[in-house]
ZAMAR-656464 format. One record per residue: x, y, z of N, C-alpha, C in turn; residue in three letters. Coordinates in Angstrom, 1 decimal. Layout:
# residues N
SITE     n.x     n.y     n.z    ca.x    ca.y    ca.z     c.x     c.y     c.z  rest
SITE       X       Y       Z       X       Y       Z       X       Y       Z   ALA
...
//
This chain:
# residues 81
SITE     n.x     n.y     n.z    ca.x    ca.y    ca.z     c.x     c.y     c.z  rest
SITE   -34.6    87.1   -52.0   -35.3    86.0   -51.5   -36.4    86.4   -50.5   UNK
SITE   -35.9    87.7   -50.0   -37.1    88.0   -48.7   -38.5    88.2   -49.3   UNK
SITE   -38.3    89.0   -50.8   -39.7    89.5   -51.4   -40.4    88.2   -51.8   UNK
SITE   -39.3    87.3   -52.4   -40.4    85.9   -52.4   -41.0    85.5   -51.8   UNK
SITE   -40.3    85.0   -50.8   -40.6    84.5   -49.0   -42.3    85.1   -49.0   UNK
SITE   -42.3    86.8   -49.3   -43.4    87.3   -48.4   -44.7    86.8   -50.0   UNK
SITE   -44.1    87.2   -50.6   -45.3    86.5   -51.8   -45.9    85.5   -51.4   UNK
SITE   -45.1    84.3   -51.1   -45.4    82.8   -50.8   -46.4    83.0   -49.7   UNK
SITE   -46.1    84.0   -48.5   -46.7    83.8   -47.4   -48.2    84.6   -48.1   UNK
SITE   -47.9    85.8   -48.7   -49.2    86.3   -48.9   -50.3    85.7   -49.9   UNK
SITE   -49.9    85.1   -50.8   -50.4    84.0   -51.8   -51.2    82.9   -50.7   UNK
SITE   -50.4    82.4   -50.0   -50.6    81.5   -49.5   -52.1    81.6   -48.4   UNK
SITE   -51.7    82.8   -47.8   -52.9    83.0   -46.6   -54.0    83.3   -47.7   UNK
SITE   -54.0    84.2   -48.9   -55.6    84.8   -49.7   -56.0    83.6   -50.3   UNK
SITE   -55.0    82.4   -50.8   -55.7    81.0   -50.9   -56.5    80.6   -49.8   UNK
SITE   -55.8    80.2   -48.5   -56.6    80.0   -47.2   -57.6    80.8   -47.3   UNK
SITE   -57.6    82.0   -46.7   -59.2    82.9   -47.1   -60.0    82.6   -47.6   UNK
SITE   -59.5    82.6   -49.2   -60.6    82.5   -50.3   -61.4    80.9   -50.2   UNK
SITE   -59.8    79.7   -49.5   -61.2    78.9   -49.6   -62.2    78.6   -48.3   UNK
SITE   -62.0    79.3   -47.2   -62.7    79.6   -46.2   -64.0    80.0   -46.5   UNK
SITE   -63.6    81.3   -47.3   -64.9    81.8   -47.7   -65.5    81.1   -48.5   UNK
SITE   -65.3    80.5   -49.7   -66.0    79.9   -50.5   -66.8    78.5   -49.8   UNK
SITE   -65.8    78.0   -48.9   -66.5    76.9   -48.0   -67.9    77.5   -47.4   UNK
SITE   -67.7    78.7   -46.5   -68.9    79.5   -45.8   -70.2    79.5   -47.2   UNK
SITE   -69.7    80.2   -48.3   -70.6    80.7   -49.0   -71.5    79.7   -49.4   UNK
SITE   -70.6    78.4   -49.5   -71.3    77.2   -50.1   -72.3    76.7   -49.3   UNK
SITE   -71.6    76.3   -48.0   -73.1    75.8   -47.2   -74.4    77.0   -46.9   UNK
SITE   -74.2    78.2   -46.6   -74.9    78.7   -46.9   -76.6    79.1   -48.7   UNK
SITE   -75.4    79.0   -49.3   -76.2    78.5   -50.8   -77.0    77.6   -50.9   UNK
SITE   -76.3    76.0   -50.0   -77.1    75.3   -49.7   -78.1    75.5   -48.7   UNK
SITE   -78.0    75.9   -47.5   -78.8    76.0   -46.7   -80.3    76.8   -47.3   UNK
SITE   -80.0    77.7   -47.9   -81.0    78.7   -48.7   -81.7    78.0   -49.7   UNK
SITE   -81.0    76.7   -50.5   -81.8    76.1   -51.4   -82.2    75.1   -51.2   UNK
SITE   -82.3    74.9   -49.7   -83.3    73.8   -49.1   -84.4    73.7   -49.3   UNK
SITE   -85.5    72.9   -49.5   -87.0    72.5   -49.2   -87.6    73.2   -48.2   UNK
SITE   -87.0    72.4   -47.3   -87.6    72.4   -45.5   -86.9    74.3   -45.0   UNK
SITE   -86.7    74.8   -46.0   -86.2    76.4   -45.0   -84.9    76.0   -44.6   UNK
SITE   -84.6    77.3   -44.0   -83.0    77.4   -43.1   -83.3    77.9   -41.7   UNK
SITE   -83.3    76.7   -40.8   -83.8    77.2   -39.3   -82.6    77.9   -38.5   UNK
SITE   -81.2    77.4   -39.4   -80.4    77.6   -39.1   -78.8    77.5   -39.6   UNK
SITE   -77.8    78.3   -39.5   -76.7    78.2   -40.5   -75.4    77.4   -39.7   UNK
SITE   -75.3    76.2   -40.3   -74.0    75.1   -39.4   -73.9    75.2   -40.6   UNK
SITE   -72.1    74.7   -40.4   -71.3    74.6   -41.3   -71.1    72.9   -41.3   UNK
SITE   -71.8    71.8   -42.9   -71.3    70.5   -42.3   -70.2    69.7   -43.0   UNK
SITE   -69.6    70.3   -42.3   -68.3    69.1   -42.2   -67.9    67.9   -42.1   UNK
SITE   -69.2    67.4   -42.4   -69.1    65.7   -42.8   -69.8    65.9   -44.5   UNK
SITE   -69.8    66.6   -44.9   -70.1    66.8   -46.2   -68.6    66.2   -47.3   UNK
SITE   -68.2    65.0   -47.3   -66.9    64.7   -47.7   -67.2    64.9   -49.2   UNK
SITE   -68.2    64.7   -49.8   -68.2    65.4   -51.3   -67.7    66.5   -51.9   UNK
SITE   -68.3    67.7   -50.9   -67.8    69.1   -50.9   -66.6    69.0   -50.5   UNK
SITE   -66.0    68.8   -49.4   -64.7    68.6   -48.9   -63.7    68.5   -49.9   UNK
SITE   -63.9    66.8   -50.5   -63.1    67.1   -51.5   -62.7    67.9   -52.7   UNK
SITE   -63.2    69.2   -52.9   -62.8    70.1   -53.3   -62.1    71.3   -52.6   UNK
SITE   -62.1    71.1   -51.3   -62.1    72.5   -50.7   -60.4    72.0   -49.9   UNK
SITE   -60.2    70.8   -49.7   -58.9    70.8   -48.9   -57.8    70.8   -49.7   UNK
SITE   -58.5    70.1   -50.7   -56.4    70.4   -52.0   -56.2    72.0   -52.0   UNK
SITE   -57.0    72.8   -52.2   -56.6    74.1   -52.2   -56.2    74.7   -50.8   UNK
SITE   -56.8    74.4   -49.5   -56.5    74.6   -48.2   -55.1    74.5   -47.8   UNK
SITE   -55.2    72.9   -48.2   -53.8    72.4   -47.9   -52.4    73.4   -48.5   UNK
SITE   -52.7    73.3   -50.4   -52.0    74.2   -51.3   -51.7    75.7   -50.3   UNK
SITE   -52.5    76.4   -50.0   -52.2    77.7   -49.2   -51.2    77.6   -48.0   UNK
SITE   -51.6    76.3   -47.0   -51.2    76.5   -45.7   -49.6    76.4   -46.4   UNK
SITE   -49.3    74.9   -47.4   -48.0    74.8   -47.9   -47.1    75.9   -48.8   UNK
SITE   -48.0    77.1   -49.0   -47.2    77.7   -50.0   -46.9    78.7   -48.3   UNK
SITE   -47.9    78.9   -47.8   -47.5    80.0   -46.4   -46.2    79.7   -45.7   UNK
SITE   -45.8    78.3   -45.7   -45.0    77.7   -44.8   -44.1    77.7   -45.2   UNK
SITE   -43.8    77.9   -46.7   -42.4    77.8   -47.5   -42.0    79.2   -47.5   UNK
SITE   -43.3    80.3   -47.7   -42.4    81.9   -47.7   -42.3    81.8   -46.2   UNK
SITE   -42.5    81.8   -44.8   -41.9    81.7   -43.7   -40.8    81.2   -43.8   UNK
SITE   -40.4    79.9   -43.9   -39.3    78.9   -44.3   -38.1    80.0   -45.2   UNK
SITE   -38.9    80.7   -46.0   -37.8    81.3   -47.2   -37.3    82.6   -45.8   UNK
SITE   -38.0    83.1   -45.9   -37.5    85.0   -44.8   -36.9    84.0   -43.7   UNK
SITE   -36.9    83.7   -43.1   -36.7    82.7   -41.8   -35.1    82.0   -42.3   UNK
SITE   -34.9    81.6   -43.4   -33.5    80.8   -44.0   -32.6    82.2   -44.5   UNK
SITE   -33.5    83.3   -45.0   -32.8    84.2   -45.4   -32.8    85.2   -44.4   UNK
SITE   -32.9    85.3   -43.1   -32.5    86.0   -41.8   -31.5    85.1   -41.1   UNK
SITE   -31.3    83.6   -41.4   -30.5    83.1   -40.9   -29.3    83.5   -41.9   UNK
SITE   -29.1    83.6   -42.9   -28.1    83.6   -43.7   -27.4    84.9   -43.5   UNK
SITE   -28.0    85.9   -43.2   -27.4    87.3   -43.1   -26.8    87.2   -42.1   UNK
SITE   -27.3    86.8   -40.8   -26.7    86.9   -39.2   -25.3    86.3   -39.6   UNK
SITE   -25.3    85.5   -40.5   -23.7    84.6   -40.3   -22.2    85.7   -41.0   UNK
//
């Protein structure tokens, strides 16, 4: 159960990452295919169009991280006994 545990956690975090990054890459893409130039690179987060793509998978990571903690964590309790 430990090696799953750590799967879950590591799955979990390179989902987070990946959609970190893909968030970054995006506004940037945008920012570059503007009209008016890029005076400057913000990240916007009132973009709820984009959003709605980017937090089901965020969420999916943080929850798969929390369950392999939860797993190594249930399965260090269970040994001690």
């Amino acid at each position: 159960m430990r090696r799953f545990g750590m799967v879950l956690t590591i799955i979990g975090v390179l989902i987070c990452i990946a959609t970190a990054l893909l968030w970054i890459w995006l506004n940037a893409f945008a920012c570059g295919m503007s009209p008016n130039g890029c005076s400057g690179f913000t990240l916007h987060w009132e973009d709820t169009e984009a959003l709605a793509y980017f937090i089901p998978p965020f969420i999916l990571g943080c929850l798969l991280t929390i369950a392999g903690i939860l797993t190594i964590a249930g399965k260090r309790r269970s040994e001690r006994r």
